[in-house]
C-alpha positions in Angstrom: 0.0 0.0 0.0 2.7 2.5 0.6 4.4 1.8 -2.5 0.9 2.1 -4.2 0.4 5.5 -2.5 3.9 6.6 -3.6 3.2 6.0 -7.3 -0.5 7.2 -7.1 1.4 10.8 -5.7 3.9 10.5 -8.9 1.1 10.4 -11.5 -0.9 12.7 -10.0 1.9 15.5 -10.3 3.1 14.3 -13.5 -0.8 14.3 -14.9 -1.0 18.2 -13.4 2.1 18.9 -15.1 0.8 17.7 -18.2 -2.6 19.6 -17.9 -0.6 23.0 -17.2 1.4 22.0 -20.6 -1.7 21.6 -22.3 -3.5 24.4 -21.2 -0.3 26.3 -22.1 -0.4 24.8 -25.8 -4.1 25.6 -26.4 -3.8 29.0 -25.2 -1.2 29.9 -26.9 1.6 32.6 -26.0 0.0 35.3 -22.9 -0.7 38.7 -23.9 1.6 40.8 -22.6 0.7 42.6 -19.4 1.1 45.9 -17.6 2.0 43.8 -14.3 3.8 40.3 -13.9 0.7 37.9 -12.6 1.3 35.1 -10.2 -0.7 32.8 -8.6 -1.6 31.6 -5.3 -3.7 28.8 -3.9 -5.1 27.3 -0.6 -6.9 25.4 1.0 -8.9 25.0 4.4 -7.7 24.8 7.8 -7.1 27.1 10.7 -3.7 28.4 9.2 -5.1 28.9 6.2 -8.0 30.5 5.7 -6.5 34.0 6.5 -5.6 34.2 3.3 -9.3 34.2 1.9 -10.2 36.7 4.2 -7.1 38.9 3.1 -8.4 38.1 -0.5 -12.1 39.1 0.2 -10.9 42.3 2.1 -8.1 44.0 -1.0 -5.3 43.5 1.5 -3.5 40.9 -0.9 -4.3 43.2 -3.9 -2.9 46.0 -1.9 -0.3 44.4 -1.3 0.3 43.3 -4.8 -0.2 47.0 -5.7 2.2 48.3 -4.1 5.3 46.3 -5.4 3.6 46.4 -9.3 2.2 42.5 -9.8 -0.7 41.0 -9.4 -1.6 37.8 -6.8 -4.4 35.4 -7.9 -6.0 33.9 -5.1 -7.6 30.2 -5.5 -8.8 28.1 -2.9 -8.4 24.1 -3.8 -10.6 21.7 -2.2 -8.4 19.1 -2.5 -5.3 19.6 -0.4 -2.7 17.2 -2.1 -4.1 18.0 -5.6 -3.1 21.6 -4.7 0.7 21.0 -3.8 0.7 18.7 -6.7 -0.4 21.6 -9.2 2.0 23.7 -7.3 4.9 21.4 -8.6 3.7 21.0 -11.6 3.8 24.5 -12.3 0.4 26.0 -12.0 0.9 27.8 -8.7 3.7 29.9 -7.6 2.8 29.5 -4.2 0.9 27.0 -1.9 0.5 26.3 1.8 1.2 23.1 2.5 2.7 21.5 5.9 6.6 21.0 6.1 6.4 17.2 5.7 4.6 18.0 2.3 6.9 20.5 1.3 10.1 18.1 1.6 7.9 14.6 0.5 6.4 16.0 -2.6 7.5 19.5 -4.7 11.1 18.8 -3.2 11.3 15.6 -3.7 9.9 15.9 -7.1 12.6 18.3 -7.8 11.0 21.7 -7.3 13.5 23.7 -5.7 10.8 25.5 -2.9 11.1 28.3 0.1 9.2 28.2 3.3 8.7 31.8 2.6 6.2 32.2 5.8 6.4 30.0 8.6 2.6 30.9 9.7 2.1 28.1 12.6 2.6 24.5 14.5 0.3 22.4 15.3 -0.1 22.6 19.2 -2.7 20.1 19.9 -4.9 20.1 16.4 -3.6 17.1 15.3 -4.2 14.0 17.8 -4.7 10.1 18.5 -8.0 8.6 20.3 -9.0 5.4 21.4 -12.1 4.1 22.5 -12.6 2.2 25.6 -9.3 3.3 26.4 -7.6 6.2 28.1 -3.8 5.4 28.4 -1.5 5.9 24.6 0.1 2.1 25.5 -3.4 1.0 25.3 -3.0 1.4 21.4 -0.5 -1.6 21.2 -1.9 -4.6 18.9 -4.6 -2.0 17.8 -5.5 -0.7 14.2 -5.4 2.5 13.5 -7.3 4.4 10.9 -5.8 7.4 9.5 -4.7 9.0 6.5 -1.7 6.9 5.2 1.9 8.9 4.6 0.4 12.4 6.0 1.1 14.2 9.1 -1.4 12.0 11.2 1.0 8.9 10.3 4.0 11.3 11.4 2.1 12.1 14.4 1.6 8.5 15.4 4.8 7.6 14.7 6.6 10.0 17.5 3.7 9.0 19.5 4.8 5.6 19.9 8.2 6.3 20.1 7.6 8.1 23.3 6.1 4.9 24.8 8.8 2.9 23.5 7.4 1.3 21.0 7.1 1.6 16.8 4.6 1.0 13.7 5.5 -2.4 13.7 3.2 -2.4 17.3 0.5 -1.7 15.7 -1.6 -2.0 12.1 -1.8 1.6 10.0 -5.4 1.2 8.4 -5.1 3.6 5.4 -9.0 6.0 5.7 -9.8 8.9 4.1 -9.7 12.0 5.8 -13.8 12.3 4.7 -14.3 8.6 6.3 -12.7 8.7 9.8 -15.8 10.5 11.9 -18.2 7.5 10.0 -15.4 5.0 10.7 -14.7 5.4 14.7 -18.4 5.4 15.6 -18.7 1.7 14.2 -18.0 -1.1 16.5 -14.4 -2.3 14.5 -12.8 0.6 14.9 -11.0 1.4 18.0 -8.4 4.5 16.7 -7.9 6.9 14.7 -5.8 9.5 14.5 -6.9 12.8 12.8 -6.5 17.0 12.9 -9.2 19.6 13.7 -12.3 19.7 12.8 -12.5 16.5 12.7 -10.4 15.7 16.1 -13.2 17.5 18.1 -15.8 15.7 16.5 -14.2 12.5 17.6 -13.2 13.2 20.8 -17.1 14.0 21.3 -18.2 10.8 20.6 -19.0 8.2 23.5 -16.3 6.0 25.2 -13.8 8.5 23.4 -10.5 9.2 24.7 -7.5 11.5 23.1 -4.5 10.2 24.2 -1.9 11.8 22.1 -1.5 15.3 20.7 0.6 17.7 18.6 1.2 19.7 21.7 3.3 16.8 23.1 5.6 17.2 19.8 5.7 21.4 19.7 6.5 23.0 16.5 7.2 19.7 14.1 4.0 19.9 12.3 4.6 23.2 10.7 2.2 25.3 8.4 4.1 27.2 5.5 3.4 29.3 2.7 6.1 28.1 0.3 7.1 29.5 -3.2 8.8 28.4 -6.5 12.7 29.5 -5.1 13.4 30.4 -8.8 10.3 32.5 -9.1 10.9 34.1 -6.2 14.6 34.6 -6.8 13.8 36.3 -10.4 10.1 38.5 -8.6 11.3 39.5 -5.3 8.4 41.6 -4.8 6.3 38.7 -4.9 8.0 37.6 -1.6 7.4 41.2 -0.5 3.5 41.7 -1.2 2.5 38.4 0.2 4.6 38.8 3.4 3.6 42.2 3.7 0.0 40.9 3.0 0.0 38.1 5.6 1.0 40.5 8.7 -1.4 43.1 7.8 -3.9 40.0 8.0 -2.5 38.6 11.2 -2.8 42.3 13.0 -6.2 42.5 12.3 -7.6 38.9 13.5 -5.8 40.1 17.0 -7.8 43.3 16.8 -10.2 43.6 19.9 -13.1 45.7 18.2 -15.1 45.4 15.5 -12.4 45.2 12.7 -11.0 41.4 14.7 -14.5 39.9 15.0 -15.6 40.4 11.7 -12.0 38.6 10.6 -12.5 35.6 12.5 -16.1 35.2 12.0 -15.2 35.3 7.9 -12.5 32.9 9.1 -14.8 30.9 10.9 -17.3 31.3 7.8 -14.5 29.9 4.9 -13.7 26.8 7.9 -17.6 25.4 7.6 -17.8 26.2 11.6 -18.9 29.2 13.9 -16.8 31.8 16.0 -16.5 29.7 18.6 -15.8 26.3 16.7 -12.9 28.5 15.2 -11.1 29.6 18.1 -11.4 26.5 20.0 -9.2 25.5 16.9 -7.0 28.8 17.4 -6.4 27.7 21.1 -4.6 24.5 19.9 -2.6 26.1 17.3 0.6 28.0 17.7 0.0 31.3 15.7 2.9 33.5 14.7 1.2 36.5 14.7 4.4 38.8 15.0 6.9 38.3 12.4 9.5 38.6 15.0 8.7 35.3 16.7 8.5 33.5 13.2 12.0 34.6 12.8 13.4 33.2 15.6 11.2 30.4 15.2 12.8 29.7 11.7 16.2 30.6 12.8 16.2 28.1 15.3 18.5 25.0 16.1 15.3 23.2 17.0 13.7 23.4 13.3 16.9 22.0 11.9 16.6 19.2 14.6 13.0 18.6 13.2 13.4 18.8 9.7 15.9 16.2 10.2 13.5 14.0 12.5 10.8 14.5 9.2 13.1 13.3 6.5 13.9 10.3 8.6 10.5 9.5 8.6 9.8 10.1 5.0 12.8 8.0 3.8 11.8 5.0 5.8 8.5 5.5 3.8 9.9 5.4 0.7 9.0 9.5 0.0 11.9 11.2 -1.1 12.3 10.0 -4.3 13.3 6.9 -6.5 16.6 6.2 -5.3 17.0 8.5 -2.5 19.9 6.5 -0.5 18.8 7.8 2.9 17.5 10.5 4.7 19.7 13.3 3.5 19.5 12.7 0.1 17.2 16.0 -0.6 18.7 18.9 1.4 16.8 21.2 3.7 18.4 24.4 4.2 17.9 26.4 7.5 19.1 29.3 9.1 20.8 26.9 11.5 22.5 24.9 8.6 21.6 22.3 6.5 20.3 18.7 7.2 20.9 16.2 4.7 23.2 17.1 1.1 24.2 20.7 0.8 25.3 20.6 -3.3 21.6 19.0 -3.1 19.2 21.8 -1.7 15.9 21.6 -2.6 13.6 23.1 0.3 15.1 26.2 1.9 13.8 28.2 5.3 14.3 31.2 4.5 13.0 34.5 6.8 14.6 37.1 5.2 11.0 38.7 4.2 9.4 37.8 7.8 12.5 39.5 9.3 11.9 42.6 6.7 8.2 42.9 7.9 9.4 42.3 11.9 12.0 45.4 11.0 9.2 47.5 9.4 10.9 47.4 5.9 8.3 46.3 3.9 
């Protein structure tokens, strides 16, 4: 099955890459434009959904005024099917977690920059078991989740806390769409999951989360990352959207009427209510200054982490045919590099979170 997911990730990228070729042929050569156009897309969860708000409200066009371009917005259902446009070429910039980042644009060879590091996981992602409240309960168990995602990160350092590993246990490969339906039938017995869907678990009878993301702080990381070349050739790109994201972040921590209305369009584009969406800010580690994403980023503990991911991704087959081990693709930090240094392919980079936390933007 992992092998089978692994090839289905390959052809999806390499069929999106073949669309935007297509698209490009039919169309023929673009019209030539006042202002270079790029394009942006996303997709729902806590982290996320500031950017449709900053969309809805001009403060990306702004943005993208001010430094001469213009920044389409587009929100893709389908989370994976976004980074896989991304790396195909039809996006110049995607959120996607860190895990994602390395395991498929780098490892597909799309040089990419972690241009905003916007948030960690700090208790939306989690493991519950029913009829049981203790995490060495789960031994022997099967445990539905979404195969070669964070949740199967997630379990993995779980169990390696209680001294034990994936071969303790049976990884039951459910969509995302099918783990609410799946834990309230009598089989299964755990899951593991992220927000909304977490909550709705945990609600259910017998329930108990025994595991979270808080218990691993800051290694399921939410990015906004970029085409490196692209942004390397359109600076400004780097400069509007940065720009853009901190004016966004100052007003969701507005106390008047300006904040509410934020998180209740927030709340709005996440499918729940004001409350539903700060219960999920409460387990999610915001960087709402740009100063404390720089440190963040400039860190000896993301280095640490990154290493910790690739790890996990080679022993799952996800960095590529052939990757030797878990430094084959390297992952540049502020800190230094993890894995092969003539071999960079996913790069931390907070030079435009530090010019935003300096006011030069």
């Amino acid at each position: 099955m992992k092998l089978y997911s692994s090839v289905l990730r390959k052809i999806s990228t390499r069929l999106a890459l073949a669309a935007t070729l297509c698209l490009t042929l039919i169309s023929g050569p673009a019209l030539a434009e006042d202002k270079p156009t790029f394009r942006l897309a996303w997709s729902i969860y806590v982290g996320w959904v500031p950017w449709d708000y900053g969309n809805s409200e001009g403060i990306i066009k702004k943005w993208a005024d001010k430094y001469g371009i213009e920044i389409e917005v587009v929100q893709v259902n389908d989370y994976i099917e976004s980074i896989n446009q991304y790396t195909a070429g039809a996006f110049d910039a995607t959120v996607m977690t860190n895990m994602d980042a390395l395991t498929i644009p780098a490892a597909s060879g799309v040089d990419s920059t972690a241009l905003i590091v916007g948030d960690f996981s700090n208790g939306n992602d989690g493991i519950v078991l029913k009829d049981a409240a203790e995490l060495a309960d789960i031994k022997g168990q099967r445990v539905n989740l979404v195969e070669l995602s964070v949740s199967h990160y997630l379990l993995a350092r779980a169990l390696e806390s209680v001294g034990m590993s994936e071969r303790d246990v049976t990884v039951v490969n459910t969509a995302d769409a099918d783990l609410v339906s799946a834990f309230a039938t009598k089989d299964v017995t755990s899951v593991t999951t992220w927000n909304p869907l977490l909550a709705e678990i945990v609600s259910m009878p017998n329930a108990s989360k025994v595991f979270d993301s808080s218990q691993i702080p800051g290694e399921i990381i939410d990015l906004l990352v970029v085409n490196s070349d692209t942004l390397a050739q359109n600076p400004e790109l780097g400069k509007a959207l940065t720009g853009a994201w901190y004016e966004i972040m100052s007003q969701m921590q507005m106390d008047d009427e300006v904040g509410t209305k934020a998180l209740e369009f927030m709340a709005a584009s996440s499918g729940t209510d004001l409350a539903g969406y700060k219960a999920q800010l409460d387990s999610t580690k915001m960087f709402y200054q740009p100063a404390d994403a720089v440190t963040f980023t400039e860190s000896e503990t993301l280095k640490d982490t990154m290493g910790k991911v690739a790890e996990f991704s080679f022993k799952h087959g996800l960095l590529g045919e052939g990757a030797p081990d878990a430094g084959f693709i390297g992952i540049e930090t502020p800190a230094g590099v993890f894995g092969d240094s003539s071999h960079v392919l996913l790069r931390f980079n907070p030079t435009f979170m530090d010019m935003a936390a300096k006011g030069e933007l």
